[in-house]
C-alpha positions in Angstrom: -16.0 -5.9 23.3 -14.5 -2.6 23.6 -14.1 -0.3 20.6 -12.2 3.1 20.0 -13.7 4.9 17.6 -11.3 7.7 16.0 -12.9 9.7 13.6 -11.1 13.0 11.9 -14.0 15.4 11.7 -14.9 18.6 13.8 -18.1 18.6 11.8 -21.4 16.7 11.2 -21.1 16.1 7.8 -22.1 12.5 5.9 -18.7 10.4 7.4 -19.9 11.8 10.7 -23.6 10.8 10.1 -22.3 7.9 8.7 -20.6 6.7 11.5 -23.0 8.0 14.2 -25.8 5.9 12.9 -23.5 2.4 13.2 -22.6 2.9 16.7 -26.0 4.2 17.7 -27.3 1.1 16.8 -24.6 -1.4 18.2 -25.8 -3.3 21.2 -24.4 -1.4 24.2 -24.8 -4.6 26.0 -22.2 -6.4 23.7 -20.3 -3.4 22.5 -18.7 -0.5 24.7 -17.5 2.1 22.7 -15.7 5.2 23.0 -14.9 7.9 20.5 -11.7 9.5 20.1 -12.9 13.3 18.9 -10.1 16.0 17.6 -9.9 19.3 19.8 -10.3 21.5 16.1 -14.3 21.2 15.8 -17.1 23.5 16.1 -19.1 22.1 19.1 -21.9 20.6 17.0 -20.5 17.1 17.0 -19.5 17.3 20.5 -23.4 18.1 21.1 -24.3 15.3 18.8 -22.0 12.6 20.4 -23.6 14.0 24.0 -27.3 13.5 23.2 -26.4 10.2 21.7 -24.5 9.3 25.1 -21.6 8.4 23.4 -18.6 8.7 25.8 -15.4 10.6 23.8 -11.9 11.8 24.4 -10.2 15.0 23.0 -7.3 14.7 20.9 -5.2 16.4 18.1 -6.6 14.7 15.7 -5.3 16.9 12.2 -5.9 16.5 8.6 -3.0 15.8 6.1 -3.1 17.5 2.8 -0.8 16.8 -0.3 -2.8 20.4 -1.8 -0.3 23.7 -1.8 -2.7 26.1 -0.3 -1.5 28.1 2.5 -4.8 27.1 4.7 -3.7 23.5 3.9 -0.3 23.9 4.8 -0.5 25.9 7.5 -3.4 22.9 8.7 -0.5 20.2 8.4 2.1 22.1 9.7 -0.1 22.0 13.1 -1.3 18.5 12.9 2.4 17.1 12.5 3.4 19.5 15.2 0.9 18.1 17.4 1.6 14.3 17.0 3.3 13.7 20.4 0.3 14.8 22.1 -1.9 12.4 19.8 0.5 9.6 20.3 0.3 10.0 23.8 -3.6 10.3 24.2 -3.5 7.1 22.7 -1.3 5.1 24.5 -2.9 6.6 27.3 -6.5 5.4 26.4 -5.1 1.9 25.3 -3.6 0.9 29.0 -6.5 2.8 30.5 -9.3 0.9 28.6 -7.7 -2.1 27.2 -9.5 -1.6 23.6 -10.1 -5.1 21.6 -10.0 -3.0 18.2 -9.3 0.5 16.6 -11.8 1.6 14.2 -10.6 4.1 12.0 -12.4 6.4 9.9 -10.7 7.2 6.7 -6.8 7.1 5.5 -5.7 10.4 7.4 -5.9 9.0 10.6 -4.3 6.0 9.8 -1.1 8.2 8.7 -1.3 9.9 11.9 -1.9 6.8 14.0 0.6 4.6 12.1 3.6 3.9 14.7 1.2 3.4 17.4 -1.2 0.9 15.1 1.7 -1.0 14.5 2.7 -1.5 18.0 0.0 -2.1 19.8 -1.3 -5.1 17.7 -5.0 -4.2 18.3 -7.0 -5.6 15.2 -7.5 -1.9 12.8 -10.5 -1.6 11.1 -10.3 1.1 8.5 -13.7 2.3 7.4 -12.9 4.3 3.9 -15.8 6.5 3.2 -13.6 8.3 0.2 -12.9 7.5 -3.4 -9.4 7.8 -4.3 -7.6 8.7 -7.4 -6.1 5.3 -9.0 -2.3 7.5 -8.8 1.0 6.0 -7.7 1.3 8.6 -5.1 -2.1 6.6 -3.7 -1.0 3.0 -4.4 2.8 3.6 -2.2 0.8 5.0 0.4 -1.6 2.2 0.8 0.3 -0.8 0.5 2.4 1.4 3.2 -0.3 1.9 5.3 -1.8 -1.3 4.7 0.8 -2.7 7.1 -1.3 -1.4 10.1 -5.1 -2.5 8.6 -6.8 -5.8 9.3 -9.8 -4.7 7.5 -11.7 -2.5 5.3 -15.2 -2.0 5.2 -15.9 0.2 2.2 -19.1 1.9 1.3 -20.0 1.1 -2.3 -18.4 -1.9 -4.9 -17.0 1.4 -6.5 -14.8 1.7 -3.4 -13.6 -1.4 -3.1 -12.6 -2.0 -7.1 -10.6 1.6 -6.3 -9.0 -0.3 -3.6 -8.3 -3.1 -5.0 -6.4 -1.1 -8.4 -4.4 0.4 -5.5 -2.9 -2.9 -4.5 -5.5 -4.4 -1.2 -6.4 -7.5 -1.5 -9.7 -8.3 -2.0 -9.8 -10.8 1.2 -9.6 -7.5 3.4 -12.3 -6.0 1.9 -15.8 -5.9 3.5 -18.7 -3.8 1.5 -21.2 -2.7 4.0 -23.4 0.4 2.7 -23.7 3.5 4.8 -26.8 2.7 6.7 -30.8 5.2 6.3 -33.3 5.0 8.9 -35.9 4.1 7.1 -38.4 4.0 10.0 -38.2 7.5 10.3 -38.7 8.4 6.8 -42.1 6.7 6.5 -45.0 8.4 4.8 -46.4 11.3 7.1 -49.0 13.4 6.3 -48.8 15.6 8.6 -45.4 16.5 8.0 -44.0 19.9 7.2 -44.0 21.7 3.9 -40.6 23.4 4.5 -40.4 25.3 1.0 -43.4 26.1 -0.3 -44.5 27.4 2.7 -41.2 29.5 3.3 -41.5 31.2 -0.1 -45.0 30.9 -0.8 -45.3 29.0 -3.4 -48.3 26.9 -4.5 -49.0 23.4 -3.1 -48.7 22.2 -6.9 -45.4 23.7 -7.4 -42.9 20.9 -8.4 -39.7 21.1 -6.4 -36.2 19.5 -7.8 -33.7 19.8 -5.4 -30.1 19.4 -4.5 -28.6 18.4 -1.4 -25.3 18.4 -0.2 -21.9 20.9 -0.3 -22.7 23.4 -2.7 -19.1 23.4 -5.0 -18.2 22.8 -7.9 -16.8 19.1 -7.9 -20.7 18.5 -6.4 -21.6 19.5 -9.8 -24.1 22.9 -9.2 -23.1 24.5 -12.2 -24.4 21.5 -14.3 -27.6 21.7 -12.1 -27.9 25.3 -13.1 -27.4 25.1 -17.2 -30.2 21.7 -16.6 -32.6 24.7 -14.7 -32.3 26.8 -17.7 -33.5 24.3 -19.9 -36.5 22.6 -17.4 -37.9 25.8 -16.7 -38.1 26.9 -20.3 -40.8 24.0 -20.6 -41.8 23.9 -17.4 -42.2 27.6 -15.7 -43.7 26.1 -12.4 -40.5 24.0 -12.0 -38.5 25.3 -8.7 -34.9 24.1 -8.4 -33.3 24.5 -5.1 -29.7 24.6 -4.0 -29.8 23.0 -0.4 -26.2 23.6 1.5 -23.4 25.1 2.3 -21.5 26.9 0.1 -18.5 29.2 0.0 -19.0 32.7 -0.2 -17.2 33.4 -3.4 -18.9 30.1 -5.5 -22.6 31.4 -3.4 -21.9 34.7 -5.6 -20.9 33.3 -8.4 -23.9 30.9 -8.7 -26.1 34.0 -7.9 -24.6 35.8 -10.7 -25.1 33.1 -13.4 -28.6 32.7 -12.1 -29.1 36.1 -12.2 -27.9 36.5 -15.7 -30.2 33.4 -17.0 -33.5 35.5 -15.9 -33.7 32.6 -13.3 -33.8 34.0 -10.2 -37.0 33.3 -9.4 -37.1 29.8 -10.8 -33.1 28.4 -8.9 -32.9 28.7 -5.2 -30.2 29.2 -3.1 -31.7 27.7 0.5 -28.7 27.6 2.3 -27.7 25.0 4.7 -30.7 22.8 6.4 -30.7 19.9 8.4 -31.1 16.8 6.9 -34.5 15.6 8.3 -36.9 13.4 6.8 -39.3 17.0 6.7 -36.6 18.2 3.9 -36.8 14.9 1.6 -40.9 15.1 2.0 -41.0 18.6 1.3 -39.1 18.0 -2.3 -40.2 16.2 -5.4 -37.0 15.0 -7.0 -33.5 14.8 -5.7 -30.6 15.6 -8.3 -27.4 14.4 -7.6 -25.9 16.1 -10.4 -21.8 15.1 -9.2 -18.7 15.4 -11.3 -16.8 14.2 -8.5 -16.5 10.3 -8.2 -18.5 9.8 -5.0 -18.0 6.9 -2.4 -21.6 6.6 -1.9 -24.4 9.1 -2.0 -26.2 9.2 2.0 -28.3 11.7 0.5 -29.1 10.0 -2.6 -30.1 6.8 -0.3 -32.5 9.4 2.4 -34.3 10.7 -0.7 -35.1 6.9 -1.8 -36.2 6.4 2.2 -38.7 9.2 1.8 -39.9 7.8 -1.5 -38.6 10.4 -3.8 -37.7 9.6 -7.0 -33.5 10.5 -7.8 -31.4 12.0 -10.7 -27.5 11.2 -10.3 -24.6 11.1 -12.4 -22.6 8.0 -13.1 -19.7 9.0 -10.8 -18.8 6.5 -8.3 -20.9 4.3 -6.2 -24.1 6.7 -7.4 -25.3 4.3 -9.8 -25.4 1.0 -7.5 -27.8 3.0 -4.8 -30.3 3.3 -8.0 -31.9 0.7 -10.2 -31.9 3.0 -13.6 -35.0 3.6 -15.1 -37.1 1.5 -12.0 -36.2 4.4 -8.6 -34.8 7.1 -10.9 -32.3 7.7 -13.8 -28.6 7.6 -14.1 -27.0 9.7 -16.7 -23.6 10.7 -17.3 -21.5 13.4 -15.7 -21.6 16.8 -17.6 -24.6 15.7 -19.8 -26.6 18.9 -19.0 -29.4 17.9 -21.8 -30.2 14.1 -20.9 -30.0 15.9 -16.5 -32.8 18.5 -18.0 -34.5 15.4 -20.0 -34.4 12.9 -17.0 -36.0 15.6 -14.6 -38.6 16.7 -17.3 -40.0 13.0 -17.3 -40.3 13.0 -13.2 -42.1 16.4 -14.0 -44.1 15.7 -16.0 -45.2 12.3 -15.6 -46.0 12.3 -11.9 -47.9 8.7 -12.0 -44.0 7.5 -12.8 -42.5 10.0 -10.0 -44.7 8.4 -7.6 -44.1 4.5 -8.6 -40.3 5.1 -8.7 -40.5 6.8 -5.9 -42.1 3.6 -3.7 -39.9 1.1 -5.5 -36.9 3.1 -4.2 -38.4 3.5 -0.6 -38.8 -0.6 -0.9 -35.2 -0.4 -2.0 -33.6 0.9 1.0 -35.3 -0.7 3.0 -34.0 -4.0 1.4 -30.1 -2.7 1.3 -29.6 0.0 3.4 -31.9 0.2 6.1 -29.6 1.1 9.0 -30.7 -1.8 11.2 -29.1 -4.5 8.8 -26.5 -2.7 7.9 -25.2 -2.4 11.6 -25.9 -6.0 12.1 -23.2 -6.8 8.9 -21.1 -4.4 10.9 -21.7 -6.1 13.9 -20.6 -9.4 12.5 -17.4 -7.9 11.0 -15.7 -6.4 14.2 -16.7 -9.7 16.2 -14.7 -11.6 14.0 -11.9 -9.8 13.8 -11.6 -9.8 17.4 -12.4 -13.4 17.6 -9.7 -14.1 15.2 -7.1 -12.1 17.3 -7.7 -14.0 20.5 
């Protein structure tokens, strides 16, 4: 079966890991695939697709924005400009490789792609990674779009109830969570103490952490207020910020932190790569979103590396946790119950440490990559089936 992959991003970011990890683990025996790659991207997934020996193509893959910013305008301007040379890329690849099915990471793309996914009568497999707002401007575009789709797999039963208020029917649906390696996330005592050793801390120093775009939709200032009230019971307590973040909302954070009294206590750590080394070197994970997230990949590598989780109740977050059993779910912007929840992990560390295993058994059960890929597996094979 020959796939083409077309996926939007000039980044590794979670949709890219996402993906990544599903074709990875297809059987190259049964599956040929190819990835369609956009020419705007900063060499890292390039890198990432060639160590994986993934084979790819270039294109002018763009992003549409319906947000009045001149970067974002200027962004779409160039993409629509572009679309002959996109249009032609594909066609191209199609009669070259005689694809079986389209695979299609996230709305944007199917805009872009739309004429040609129409024509070509390939079987489209649109895998939405996003969480959109429940809008009229939304529910037009995807019963528009839908035209072109014969299947989503969504991340989360979040996504596909969004979905669904936006007018898809529920046969097209297919939940399939983003996929962990659990294998790799197995106790290891010899593993690296990436923090404490960087700043010098003490082996006994508890460590809370956040992980993930440092903004505000992600939640960080929440994390910050629920820092000033941990550490005014708990003085070892060492919250880290873990990602990237603009320069302007880095500065701000620093001066809020600053004028707290906590710069000692909140970290800003900067970007690292998501190994299982970072999730063993932490004590908690907060996901502290305001955002409604799709799923959490973050949330579900903590869990892999038996660390116990914090998260709001935006989105899919809550259905990667059993509350109260692998970690606690509180509501977005309650700063006080945050601070209360990570207090408990603190300071009972017999409860850390039993949540912490019932959430490792957890992804192993649900999202332990080597399942989920077969459930993918099973998907695209018979949708293809069903098109011959």
């Amino acid at each position: 079966m020959k796939i083409l992959v077309v996926i939007p991003t000039g980044q590794v970011f979670g949709l890219a890991h996402a993906t990544l990890r599903f074709f990875k683990h297809l059987n190259p025996e049964r599956f040929s695939v190819r990835f369609l790659v956009t020419h705007w991207n900063d060499g890292n997934f390039i890198e990432r697709l060639n160590s994986l020996g993934i084979r790819f193509d270039l294109s002018y893959l763009g992003f549409l924005s319906k947000q009045p910013t001149w970067s974002n305008i200027r962004m779409t301007a160039e993409c629509l400009l572009r679309l002959p040379w996109l249009f032609w890329d594909l066609q191209r690849l199609r009669r070259q490789h005689r694809f079986d099915l389209f695979y299609v990471s996230g709305y944007h793309l199917l805009i872009q792609m739309f004429p040609i996914l129409l024509w070509s009568r390939i079987p489209v497999v649109c895998h939405v990674h996003e969480y959109y707002p429940d809008t009229c401007f939304y529910r037009v575009l995807f019963r528009l779009l839908d035209r072109a789709v014969t299947r989503y797999v969504v991340v989360s039963d979040a996504v596909r109830s969004r979905l669904q208020a936006l007018g898809i029917a529920s046969a097209k649906i297919e939940k399939i969570y983003n996929g962990v390696e659990a294998a790799a996330f197995e106790l290891n005592t010899s593993a690296k103490d990436i923090f404490r050793k960087r700043y010098g801390w003490a082996e006994s120093t508890p460590l809370v952490a956040f992980v993930g775009r440092v903004d505000e939709p992600k939640g960080i200032h929440d994390f910050v207020e629920a820092a000033r009230i941990v550490c005014a019971q708990r003085s070892d307590v060492r919250m880290l910020l873990i990602g990237r973040a603009e320069e302007s909302f880095r500065e701000e954070i620093d001066r809020r932190v600053r004028e707290y009294g906590l710069d000692k206590v909140v970290v800003i750590c900067g970007p690292e790569r998501n190994s299982p080394d970072l999730f063993r070197s932490i004590d908690i994970l907060v996901a502290p979103s305001r955002c409604e997230e799709s799923f959490g990949l973050v949330v579900a590598e903590a869990m892999a590396a038996a660390k116990p989780v914090v998260v709001t109740r935006a989105g899919g977050l809550p259905e990667l946790i059993q509350d109260g059993e692998t970690g606690f779910v509180v509501e977005k912007y309650d700063v006080p119950k945050m601070a209360e929840a990570i207090l408990a992990l603190v300071d009972d560390r017999a409860m850390a440490v039993e949540m912490g295993r019932k959430g490792r058994a957890r992804v192993e059960k649900l999202f332990d990559i080597a399942k989920q890929t077969q459930v993918l597996a099973g998907c695209l094979a018979d949708m293809v089936a069903m098109n011959r």
